[in-house]
C-alpha positions as CSV (number, residue, x, y, z in Angstrom):
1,X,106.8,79.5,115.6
2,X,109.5,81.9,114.4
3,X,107.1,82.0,110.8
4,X,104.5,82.9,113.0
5,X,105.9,85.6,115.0
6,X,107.9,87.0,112.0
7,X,104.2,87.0,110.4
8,X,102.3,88.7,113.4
9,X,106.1,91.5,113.5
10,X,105.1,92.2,110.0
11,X,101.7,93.0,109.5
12,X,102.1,95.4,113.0
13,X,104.7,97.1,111.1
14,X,102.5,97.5,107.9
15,X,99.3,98.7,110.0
16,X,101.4,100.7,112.3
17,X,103.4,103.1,109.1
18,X,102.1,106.2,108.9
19,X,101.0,107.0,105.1
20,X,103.9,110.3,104.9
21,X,106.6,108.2,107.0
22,X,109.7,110.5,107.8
23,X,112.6,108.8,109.0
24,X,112.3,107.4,112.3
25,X,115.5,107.6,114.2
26,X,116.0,104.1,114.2
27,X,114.6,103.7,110.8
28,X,116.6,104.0,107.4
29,X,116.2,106.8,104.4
30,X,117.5,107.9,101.5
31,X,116.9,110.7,98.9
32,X,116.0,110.2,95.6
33,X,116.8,113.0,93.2
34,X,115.0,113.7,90.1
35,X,116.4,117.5,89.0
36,X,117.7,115.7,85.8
37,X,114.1,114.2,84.9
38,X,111.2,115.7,83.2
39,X,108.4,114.5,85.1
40,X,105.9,116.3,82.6
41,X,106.6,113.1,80.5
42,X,106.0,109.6,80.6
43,X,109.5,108.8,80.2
44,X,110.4,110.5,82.8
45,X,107.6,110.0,85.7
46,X,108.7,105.9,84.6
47,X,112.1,107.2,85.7
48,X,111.3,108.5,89.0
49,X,109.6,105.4,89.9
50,X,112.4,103.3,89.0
51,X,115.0,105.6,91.5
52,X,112.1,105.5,94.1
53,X,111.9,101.4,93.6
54,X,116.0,101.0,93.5
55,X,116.1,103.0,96.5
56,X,113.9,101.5,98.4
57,X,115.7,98.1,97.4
58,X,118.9,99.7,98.8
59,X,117.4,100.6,102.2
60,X,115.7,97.3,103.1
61,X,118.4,94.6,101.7
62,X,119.6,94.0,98.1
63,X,119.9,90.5,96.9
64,X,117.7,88.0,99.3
65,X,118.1,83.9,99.2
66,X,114.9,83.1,97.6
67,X,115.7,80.0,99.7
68,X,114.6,82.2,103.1
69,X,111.2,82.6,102.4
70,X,111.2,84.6,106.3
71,X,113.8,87.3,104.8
72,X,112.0,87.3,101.7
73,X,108.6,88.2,103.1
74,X,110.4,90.8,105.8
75,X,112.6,92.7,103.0
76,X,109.7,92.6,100.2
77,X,107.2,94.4,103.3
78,X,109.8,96.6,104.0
79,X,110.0,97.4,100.6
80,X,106.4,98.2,100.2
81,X,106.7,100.3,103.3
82,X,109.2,102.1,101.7
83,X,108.1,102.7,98.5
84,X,105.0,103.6,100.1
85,X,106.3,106.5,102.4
86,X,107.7,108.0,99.1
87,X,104.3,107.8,96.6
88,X,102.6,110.8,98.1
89,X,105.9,112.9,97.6
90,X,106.4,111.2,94.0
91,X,102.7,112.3,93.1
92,X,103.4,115.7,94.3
93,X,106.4,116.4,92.1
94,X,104.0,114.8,89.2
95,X,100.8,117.3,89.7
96,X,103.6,119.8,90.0
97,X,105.4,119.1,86.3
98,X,101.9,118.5,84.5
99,X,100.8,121.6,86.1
100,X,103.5,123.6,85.2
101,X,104.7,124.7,88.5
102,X,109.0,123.3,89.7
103,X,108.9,122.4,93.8
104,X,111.5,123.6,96.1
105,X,112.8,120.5,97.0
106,X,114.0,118.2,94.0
107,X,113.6,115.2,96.0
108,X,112.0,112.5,97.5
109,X,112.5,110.7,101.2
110,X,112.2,107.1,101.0
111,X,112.0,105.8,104.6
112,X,111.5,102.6,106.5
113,X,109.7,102.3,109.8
114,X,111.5,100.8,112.9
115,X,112.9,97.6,113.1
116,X,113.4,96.6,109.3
């Protein structure tokens, strides 16, 4: 039963994230900075997707007991919310460096919705 509900908790969360998630007030953020990289190369567009994945791995839980296969599920979803909320800001700031033009803001807001 608690599978179940844990189950039904998640998929409302993933349906109910809005595609350019700012942080709710009960949910948690972090900026990722990416001033240092230069996201005109692959080296460096690889790099901003690693900050945006570590950070996101810092915001919903680090290490998880593969043994709790609820947790697991919860934190990975969380994750991919996360990660998600961030990808239209990381493909921004790539147009941007391929295209020659430096944004104002030299980072990205990885958020999680409510509840994680």
């Amino acid at each position: 039963m608690a599978i179940r509900f844990a189950s039904l908790a998640l998929a409302a969360a993933l349906v109910s994230a809005p595609a350019f998630a700012a942080p709710a007030a009960d949910g948690m953020s972090r900026s990722v900075h990416f001033a240092d990289l230069d996201l005109s190369t692959d080296a460096g567009a690889a790099a901003l997707h690693n900050r945006v994945r570590y950070a996101a791995r810092m915001v919903c839980g680090g290490d998880v007991d593969q043994r709790d296969l609820t947790r697991v599920n919860v934190v990975e979803a969380c994750r991919k919310v996360a990660m998600a909320s961030a990808e239209p800001q990381v493909q921004l700031a790539l147009a941007g460096a391929r295209d020659g033009r430096q944004l104002a803001a030299n980072d990205v807001k990885i958020a999680t919705p409510p509840g994680f």
